[in-house]
GUFI-576679 format. One line per 10 residues: number of its first residue (from 1); their letters; for each residue x, y, z of C-alpha. Coordinates in steps of 0.5 Angstrom, whole numbers, plus 2048, in hexadecimal, padded with zeros to 3 digits. Each point is the difference from the previous one (the first is absolute). Layout:
% residues N
NUM) A) X Y Z ~ ... .
END
This chain:
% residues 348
1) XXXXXXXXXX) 7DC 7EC 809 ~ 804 7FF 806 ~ 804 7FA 803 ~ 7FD 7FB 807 ~ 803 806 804 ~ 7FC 805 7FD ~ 807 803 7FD ~ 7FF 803 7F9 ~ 803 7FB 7FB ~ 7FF 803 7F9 .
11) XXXXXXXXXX) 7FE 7FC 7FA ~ 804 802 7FA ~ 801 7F9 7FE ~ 7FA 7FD 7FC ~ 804 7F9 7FF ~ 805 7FB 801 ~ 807 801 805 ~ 801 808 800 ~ 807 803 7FF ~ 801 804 807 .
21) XXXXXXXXXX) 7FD 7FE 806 ~ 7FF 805 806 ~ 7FE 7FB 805 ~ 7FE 804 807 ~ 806 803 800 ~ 803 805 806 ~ 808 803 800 ~ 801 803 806 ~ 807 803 802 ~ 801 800 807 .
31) XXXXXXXXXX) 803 805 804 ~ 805 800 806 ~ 801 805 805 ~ 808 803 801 ~ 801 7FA 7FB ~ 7FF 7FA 804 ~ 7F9 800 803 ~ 7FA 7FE 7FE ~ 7FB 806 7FE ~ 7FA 7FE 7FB .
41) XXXXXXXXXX) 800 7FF 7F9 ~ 7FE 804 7FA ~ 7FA 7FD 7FD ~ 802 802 7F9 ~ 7FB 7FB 7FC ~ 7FB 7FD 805 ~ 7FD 7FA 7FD ~ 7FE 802 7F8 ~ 7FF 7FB 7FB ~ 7FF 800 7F8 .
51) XXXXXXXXXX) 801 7FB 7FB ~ 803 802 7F9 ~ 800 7FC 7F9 ~ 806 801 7FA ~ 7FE 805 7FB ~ 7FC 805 805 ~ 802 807 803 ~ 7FD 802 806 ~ 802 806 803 ~ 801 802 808 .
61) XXXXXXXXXX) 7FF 807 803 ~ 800 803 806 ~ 804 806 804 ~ 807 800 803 ~ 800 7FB 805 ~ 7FA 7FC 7FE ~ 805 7F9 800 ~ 800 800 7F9 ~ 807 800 800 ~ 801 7FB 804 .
71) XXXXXXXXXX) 7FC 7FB 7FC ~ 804 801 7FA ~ 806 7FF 803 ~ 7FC 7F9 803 ~ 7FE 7FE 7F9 ~ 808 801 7FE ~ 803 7FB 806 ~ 803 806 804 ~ 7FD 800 805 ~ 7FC 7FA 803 .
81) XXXXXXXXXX) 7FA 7FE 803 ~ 7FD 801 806 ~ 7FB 7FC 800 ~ 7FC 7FE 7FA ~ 804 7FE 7F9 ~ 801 802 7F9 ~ 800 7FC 7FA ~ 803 800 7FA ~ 7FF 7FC 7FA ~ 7FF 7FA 805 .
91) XXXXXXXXXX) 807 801 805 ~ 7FE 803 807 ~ 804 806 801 ~ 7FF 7FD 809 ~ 805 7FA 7FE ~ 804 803 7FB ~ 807 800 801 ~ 808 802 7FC ~ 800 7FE 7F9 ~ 7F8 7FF 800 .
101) XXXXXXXXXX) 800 807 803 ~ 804 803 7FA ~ 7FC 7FC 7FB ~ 7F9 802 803 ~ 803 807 7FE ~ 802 800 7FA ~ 7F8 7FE 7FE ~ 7FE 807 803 ~ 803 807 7FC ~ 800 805 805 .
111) XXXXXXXXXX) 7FF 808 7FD ~ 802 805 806 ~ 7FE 807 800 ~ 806 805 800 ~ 804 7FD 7F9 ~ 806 804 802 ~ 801 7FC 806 ~ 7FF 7FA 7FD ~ 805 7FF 7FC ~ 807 7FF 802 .
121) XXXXXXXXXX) 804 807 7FD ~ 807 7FD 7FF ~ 7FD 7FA 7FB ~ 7FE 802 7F9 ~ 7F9 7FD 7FD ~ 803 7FA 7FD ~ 803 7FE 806 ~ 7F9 802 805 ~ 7FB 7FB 7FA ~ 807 7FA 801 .
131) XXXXXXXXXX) 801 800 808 ~ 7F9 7FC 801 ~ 800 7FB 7FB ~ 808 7FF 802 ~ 7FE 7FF 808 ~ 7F9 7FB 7FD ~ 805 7FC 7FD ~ 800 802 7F9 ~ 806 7FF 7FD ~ 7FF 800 7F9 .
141) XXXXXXXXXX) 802 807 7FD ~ 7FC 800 7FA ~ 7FA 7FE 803 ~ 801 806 805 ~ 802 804 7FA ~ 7F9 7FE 7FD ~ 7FC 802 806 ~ 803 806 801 ~ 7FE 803 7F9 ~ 7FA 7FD 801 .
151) XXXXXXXXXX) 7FE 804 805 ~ 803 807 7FF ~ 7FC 7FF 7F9 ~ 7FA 7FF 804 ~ 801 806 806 ~ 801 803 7FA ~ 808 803 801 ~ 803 800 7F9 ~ 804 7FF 7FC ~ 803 7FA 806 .
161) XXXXXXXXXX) 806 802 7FE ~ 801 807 801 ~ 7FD 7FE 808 ~ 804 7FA 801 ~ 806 804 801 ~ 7FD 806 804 ~ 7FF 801 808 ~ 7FA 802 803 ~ 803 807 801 ~ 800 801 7F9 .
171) XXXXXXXXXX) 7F7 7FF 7FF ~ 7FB 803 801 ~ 7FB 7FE 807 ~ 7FB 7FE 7FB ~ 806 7FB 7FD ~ 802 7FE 806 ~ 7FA 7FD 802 ~ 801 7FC 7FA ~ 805 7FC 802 ~ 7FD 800 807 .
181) XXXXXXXXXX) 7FA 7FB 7FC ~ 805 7FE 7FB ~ 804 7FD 806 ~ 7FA 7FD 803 ~ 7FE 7FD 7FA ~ 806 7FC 7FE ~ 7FF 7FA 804 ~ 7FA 7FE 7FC ~ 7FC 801 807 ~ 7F9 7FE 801 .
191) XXXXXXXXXX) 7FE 805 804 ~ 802 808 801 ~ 7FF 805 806 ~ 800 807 7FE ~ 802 804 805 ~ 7FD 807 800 ~ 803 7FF 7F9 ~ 7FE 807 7FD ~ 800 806 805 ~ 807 802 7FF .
201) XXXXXXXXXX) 800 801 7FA ~ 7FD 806 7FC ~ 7F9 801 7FE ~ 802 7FF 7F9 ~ 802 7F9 800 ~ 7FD 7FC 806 ~ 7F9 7FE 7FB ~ 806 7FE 7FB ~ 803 7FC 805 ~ 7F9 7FD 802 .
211) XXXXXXXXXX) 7FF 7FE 7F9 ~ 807 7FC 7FF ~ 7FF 7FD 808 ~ 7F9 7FE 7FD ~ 802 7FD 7F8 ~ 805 7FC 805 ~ 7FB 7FC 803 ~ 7FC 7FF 7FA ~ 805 7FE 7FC ~ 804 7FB 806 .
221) XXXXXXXXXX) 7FA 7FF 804 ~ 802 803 806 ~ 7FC 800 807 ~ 801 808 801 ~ 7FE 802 807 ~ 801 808 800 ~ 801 804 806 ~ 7FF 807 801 ~ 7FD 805 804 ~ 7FE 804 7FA .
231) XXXXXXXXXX) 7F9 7FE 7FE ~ 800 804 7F9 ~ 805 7FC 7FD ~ 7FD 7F8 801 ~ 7FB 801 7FB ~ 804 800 7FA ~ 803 7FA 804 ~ 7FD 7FA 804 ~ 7F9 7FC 800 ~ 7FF 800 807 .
241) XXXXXXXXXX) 802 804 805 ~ 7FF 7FF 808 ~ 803 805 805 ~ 802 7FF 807 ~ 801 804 806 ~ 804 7FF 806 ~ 802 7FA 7FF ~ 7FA 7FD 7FC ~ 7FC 800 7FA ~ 7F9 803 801 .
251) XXXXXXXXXX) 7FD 800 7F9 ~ 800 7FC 7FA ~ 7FD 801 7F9 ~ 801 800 7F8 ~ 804 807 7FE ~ 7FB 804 7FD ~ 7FA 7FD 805 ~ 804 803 806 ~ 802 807 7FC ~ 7F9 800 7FF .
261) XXXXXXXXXX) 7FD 7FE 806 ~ 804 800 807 ~ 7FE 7FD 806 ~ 804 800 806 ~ 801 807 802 ~ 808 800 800 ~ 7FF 7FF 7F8 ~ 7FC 806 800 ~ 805 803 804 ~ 806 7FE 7FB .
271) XXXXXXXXXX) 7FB 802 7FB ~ 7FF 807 801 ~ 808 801 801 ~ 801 7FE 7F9 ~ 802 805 7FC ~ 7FB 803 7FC ~ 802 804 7F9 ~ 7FA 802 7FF ~ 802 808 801 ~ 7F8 802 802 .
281) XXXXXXXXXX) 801 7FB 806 ~ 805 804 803 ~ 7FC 804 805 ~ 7FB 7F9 802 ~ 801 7FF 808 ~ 802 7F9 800 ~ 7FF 7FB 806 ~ 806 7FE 803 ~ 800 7FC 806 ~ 804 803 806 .
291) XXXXXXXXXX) 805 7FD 805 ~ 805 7FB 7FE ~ 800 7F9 7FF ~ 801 7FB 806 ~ 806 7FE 802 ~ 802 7F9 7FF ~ 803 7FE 805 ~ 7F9 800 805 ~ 7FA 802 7FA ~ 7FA 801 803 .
301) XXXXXXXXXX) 7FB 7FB 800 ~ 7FA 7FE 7FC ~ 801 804 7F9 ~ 807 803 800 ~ 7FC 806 7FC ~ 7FB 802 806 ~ 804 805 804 ~ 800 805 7F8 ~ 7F9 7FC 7FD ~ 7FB 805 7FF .
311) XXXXXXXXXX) 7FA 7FB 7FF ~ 804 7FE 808 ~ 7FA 7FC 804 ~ 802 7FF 807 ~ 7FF 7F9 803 ~ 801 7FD 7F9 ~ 806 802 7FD ~ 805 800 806 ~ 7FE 7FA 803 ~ 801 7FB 7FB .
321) XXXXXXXXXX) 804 800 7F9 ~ 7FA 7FF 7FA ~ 801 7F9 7FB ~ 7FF 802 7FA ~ 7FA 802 7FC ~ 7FE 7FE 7F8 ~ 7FC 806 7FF ~ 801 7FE 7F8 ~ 803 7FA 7FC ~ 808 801 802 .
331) XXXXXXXXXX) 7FE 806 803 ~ 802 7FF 807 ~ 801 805 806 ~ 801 7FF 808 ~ 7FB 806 802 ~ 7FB 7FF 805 ~ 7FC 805 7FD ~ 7FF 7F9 7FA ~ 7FD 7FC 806 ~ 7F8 7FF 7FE .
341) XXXXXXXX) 7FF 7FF 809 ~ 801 807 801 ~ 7FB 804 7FF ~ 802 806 801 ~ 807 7FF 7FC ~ 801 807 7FC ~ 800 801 7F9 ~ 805 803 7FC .
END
């Protein structure tokens, strides 16, 4: 589906008002030459739109420098749009200011990717879980109490008073992410970003710390968007998936519909990258494309993946950018190799 622009818009959302709205969003940085002229910009998310209801955990995937980042950032008011607005729970990010801003953000849990550079080193774990209740107004002590032993159960940190008084040094990584989640929950929010939440932590205990992220947005019903640039782990965690590239969202889809069948050749790409346990597929030659990806500052035109597409077509994917194709019920792709006009589109 796309919108009267023919930009992709997903439809995650079945009815009523949606949690989260992405609408035409684009978070451009600009750039000055010797600190003071003008020198372009960099186009790190360029017009991505999708909506969200509560409960739903989506997951967003790309390589390094994709605009990933940037659009979590965005979704947490620290950075502001360019053009096109994010709204959360009925307050437009565009517009909101001062104390509208610090209580549009206590609404969002945030779960950064290194848990030891997260967490402040001269606090203990009781004063780390109390800060953001103290700075939102919360001034009742027992009631920060109760929250906070509330959530050191659900993250699974116990016995709680054995951790309170213990600095982050004193945990395991696999702990520290703990209380990274513990202090994302604390403000009861309503939305969580989780941010590369597991890749720095030992193989043993990232599918464990999926499973407290996903019993929290069960439990709480949270709206989760995941990102991440490892396609082996959002299985085990999210109902839709899409996955941009330079600055765009080029596919769309239900989890297991998009593992099982890929369409755009960028996720096929990121598919064949994925590390693979089977041992008898070491030896299997796999299909990278070769080259880079384009520079954001002056991306290439028509779809931003011709110039390392293998299925390339001349005078149609790099002359005009594709609109977004419904090759099956929520399953959308901006391809030109979807477009039922062109006779001679390659088959992948």
């Amino acid at each position: 589906m796309s919108n009267d622009n023919g930009e992709m818009s997903l439809p995650i959302h079945s009815n009523g008002q949606p949690l989260l709205q992405i609408k035409d969003l684009h978070v451009w940085y600009e750039l000055k030459r010797f600190g003071f002229g003008h020198a372009g910009y960099v186009r790190a998310v360029d017009g991505v739109n999708f909506n969200l209801e509560q409960g739903e955990a989506i997951a967003c995937v790309g390589e390094s420098g994709c605009g990933k980042s940037s659009l979590m950032k965005t979704i947490l008011g620290l950075n502001i749009p360019t053009k096109g607005d994010v709204v959360f729970d009925d307050t437009s990010l565009s517009v909101t200011r001062g104390n509208d801003l610090r209580e549009y953000r206590s609404k969002i849990g945030y779960v950064q990717q290194d848990p030891f550079g997260a967490l402040p080193p001269f606090m203990n774990i009781q004063t780390i879980l109390e800060e953001p209740m103290i700075i939102n107004g919360i001034s009742d002590k027992d009631e920060r109490q109760r929250r906070i032993r509330k959530i050191l159960e659900e993250v699974k940190l116990t016995p709680v008073e054995e951790v309170l008084p213990k600095y982050p040094h004193m945990l395991s990584g696999g702990q520290q992410q703990r209380v990274v989640i513990a202090r994302a929950m604390i403000m009861e929010p309503k939305l969580l970003v989780a941010d590369e939440p597991v890749s720095m932590l030992d193989a043993s205990v990232r599918v464990e710390i999926l499973r407290i992220l996903r019993k929290l947005q069960e439990s709480h019903n949270l709206a989760v968007i995941y990102i991440t640039h490892d396609l082996s782990t959002v299985r085990y965690f999210s109902e839709f998936i899409f996955v941009m590239y330079a600055g765009e969202i080029v596919e769309f889809a239900r989890m297991q519909d998009l593992l099982d069948d890929a369409k755009h050749p960028y996720t096929h790409a990121l598919l064949e990258a994925s590390s693979d346990p089977n041992a008898d597929n070491a030896l299997v030659q796999r299909e990278i494309p070769k080259g880079e990806p384009p520079s954001l500052v002056n991306p290439p035109p028509g779809c931003r993946f011709h110039p390392r597409c293998p299925h390339f077509m001349e005078g149609i994917c790099d002359v005009k950018e594709p609109p977004n194709f419904e090759v099956a019920p929520r399953h959308l792709v901006a391809c030109w190799l979807y477009d039922e006009n062109i006779a001679h589109k390659d088959a992948l």
